[in-house]
C-alpha positions as CSV (number, residue, x, y, z in Angstrom):
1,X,56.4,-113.1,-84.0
2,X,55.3,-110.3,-82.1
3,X,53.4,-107.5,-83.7
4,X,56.2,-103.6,-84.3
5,X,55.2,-101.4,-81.7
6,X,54.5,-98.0,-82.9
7,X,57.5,-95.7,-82.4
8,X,56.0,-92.9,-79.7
9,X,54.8,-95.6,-77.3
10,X,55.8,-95.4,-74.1
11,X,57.4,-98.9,-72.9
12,X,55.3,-100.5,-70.5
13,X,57.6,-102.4,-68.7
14,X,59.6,-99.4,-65.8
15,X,62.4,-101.7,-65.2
16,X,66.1,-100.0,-66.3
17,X,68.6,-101.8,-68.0
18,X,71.1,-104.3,-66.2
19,X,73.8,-101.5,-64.3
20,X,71.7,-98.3,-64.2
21,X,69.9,-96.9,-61.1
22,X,66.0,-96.9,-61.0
23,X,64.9,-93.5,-61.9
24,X,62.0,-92.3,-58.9
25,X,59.9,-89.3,-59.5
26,X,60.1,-86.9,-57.0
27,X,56.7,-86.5,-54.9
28,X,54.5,-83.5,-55.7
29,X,53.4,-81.5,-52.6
30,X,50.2,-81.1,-52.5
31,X,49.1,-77.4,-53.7
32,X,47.9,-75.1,-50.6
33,X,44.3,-74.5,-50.7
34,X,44.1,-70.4,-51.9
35,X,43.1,-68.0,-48.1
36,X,39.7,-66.2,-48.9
37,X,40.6,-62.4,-49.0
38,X,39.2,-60.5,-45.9
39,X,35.9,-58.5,-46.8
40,X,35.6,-55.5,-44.5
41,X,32.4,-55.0,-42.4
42,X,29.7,-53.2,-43.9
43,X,29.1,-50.2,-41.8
44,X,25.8,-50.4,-39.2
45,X,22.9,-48.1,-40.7
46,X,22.8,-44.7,-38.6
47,X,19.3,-45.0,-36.5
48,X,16.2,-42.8,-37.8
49,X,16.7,-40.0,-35.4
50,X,13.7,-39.6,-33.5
51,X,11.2,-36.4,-33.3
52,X,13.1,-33.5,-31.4
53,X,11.0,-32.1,-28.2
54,X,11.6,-28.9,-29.9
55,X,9.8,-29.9,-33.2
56,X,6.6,-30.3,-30.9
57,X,4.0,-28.5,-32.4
58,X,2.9,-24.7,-30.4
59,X,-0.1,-26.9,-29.1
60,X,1.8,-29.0,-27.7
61,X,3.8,-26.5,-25.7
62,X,0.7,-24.5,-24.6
63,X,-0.7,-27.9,-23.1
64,X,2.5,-28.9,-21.6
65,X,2.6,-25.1,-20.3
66,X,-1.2,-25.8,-18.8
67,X,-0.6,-28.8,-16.5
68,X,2.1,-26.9,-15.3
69,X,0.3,-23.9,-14.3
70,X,-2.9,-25.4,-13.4
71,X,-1.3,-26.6,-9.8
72,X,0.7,-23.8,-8.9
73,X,-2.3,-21.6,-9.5
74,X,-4.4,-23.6,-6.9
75,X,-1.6,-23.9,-4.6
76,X,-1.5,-19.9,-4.7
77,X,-5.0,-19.5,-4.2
78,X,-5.3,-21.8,-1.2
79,X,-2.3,-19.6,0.3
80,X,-3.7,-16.4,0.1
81,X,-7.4,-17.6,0.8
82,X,-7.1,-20.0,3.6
83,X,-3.4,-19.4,4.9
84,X,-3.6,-15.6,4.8
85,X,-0.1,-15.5,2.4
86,X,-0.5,-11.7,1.3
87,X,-0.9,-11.0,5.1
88,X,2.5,-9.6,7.3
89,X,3.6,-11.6,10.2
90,X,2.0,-10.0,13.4
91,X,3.7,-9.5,16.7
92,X,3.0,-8.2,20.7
93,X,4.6,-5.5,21.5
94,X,4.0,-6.1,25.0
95,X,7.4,-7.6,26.0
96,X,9.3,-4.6,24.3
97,X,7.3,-1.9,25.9
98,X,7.4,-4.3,29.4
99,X,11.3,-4.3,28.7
100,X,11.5,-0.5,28.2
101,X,9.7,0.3,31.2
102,X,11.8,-2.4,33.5
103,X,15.2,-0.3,32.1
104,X,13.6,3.1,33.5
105,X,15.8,5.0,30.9
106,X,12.8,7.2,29.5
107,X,8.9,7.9,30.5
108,X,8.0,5.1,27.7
109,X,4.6,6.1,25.9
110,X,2.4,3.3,24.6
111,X,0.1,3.4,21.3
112,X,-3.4,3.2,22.5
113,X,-6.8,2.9,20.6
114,X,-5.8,2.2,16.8
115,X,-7.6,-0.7,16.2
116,X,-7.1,-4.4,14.4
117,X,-6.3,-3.0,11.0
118,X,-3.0,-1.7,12.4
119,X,-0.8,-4.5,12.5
120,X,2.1,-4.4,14.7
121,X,5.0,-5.9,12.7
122,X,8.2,-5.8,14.8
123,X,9.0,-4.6,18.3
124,X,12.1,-4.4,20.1
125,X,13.9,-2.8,23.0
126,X,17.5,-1.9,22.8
127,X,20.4,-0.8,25.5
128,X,23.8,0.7,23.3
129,X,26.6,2.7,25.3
130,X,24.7,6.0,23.9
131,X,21.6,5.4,25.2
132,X,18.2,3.1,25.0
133,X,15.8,3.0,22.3
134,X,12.2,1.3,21.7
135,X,11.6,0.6,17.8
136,X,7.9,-0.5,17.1
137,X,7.0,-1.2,13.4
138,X,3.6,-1.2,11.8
139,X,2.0,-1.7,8.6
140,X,-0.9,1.0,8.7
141,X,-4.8,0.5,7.3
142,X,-3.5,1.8,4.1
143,X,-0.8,-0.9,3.8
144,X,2.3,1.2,4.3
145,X,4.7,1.5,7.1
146,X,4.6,3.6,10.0
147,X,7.3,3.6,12.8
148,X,7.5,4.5,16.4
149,X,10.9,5.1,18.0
150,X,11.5,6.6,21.4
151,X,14.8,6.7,22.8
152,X,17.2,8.8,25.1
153,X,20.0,9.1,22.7
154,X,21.0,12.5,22.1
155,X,19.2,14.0,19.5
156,X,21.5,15.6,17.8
157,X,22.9,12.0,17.2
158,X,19.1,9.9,17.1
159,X,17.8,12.9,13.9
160,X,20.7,12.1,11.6
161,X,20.6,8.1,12.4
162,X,16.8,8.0,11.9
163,X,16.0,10.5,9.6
164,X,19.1,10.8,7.2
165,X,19.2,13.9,6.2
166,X,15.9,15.1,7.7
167,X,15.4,19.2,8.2
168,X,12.6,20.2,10.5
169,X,9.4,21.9,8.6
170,X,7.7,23.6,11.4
171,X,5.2,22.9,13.6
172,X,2.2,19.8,13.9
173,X,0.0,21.1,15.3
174,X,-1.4,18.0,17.1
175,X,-3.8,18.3,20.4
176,X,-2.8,17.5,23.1
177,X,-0.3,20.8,24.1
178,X,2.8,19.0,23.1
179,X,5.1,20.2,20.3
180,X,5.5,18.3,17.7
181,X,7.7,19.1,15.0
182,X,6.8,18.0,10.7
183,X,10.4,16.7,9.7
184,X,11.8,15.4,6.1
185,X,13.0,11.9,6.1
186,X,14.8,9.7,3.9
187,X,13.3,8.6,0.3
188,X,9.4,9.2,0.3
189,X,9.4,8.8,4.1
190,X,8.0,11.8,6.9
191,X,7.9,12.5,10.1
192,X,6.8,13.8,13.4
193,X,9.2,14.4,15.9
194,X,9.1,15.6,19.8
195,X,11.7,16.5,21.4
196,X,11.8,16.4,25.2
197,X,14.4,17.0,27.9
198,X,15.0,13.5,28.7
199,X,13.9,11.3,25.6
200,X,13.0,11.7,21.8
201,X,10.2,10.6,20.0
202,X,9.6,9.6,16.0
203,X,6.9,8.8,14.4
204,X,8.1,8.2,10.7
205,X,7.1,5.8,7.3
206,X,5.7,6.2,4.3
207,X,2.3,6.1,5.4
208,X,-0.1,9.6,4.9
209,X,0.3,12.2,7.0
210,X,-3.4,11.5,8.6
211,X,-2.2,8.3,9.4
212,X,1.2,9.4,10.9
213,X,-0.8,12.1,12.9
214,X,-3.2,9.5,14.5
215,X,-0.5,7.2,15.3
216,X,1.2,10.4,17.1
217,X,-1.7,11.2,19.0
218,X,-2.3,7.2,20.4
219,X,0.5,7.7,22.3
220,X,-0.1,7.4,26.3
């Protein structure tokens, strides 16, 4: 005889009885593996910012400051020692007085016997449908400006244009017998004027009266 099986046992043999269907367990699907959850970056560290030029110390500045200067000054140095920077541009007047004498519109009078420290600065000669004028500039001894104009345009017209709003203040009194006249001129400007039949002369500037005078009196 064979030994009682206990009552919860499971039977051991699968086989169902004569007329019923076998019973087959359904598969399980195999579970999906469980998707990480998406971390999000960690944010990049801002950089250290760097020293600002304008946390330089003064020292700095004031060095920086020195290279700077320490060429410009030698380039100015070498201008005005060895390229004569500070000095005007020089010109001949000879074409412009050759020119006014060629037209034959005036008797033209030529500075004579002023010497190297006046510097002739611009000279021109001029034909206009009231008449001819010769302009010759200088810069004086004394380093102002001095002017010589001579010129056939009326003078009631050649005053006003040249001398604003100039008003005559009596005689020069230069040598020489001719009759000059001491005029007011524009700004801090004087002059000498003559007045002839058939031209007009001005000698006007800034410069000193003793200058204007001398330039006056060169005239041949």
């Amino acid at each position: 005889m064979e030994a009682a099986q206990p009552a919860d046992r499971t039977p051991t043999d699968a086989t169902p009885p004569d007329g019923q269907p076998a019973l087959v367990e359904p598969a399980t699907a195999p579970s999906a593996a469980p998707q990480p959850a998406a971390v999000a970056p960690e944010p990049e560290p801002a950089p250290a910012p760097g020293k600002a030029r304008s946390e330089r110390s003064p020292k700095d500045m004031a060095l920086s400051l020195l290279i700077l200067l320490v060429p410009i000054a030698l380039l100015l140095a070498f201008y005005r020692g060895f390229l004569g920077g500070d000095s005007p541009v020089t010109v001949d007047p000879a074409p412009a007085l050759e020119q006014a004498r060629s037209a034959n519109a005036f008797p033209v009078s030529e500075p004579t016997g002023l010497g190297d420290d006046w510097r002739t600065v611009n000279a021109r000669f001029r034909t206009e449908p009231d008449g001819s004028t010769l302009r010759i500039g200088y810069v004086t001894p004394e380093g102002r400006g001095a002017q010589l104009v001579e010129s056939n345009v009326p003078a009631e017209k050649l005053l006003p244009a040249e001398l604003t709003e100039g008003q005559p203040q009596g005689a020069a009194d230069l040598p020489g017998g001719l009759s000059w006249q001491r005029y007011t001129a524009r700004g801090n400007e004087q002059a000498l004027v003559l007045l002839e039949p058939n031209r007009t002369v001005i000698v006007v500037g800034d410069a000193g009266e003793t200058e204007l005078r001398k330039l006056a009196t060169s005239l041949r």
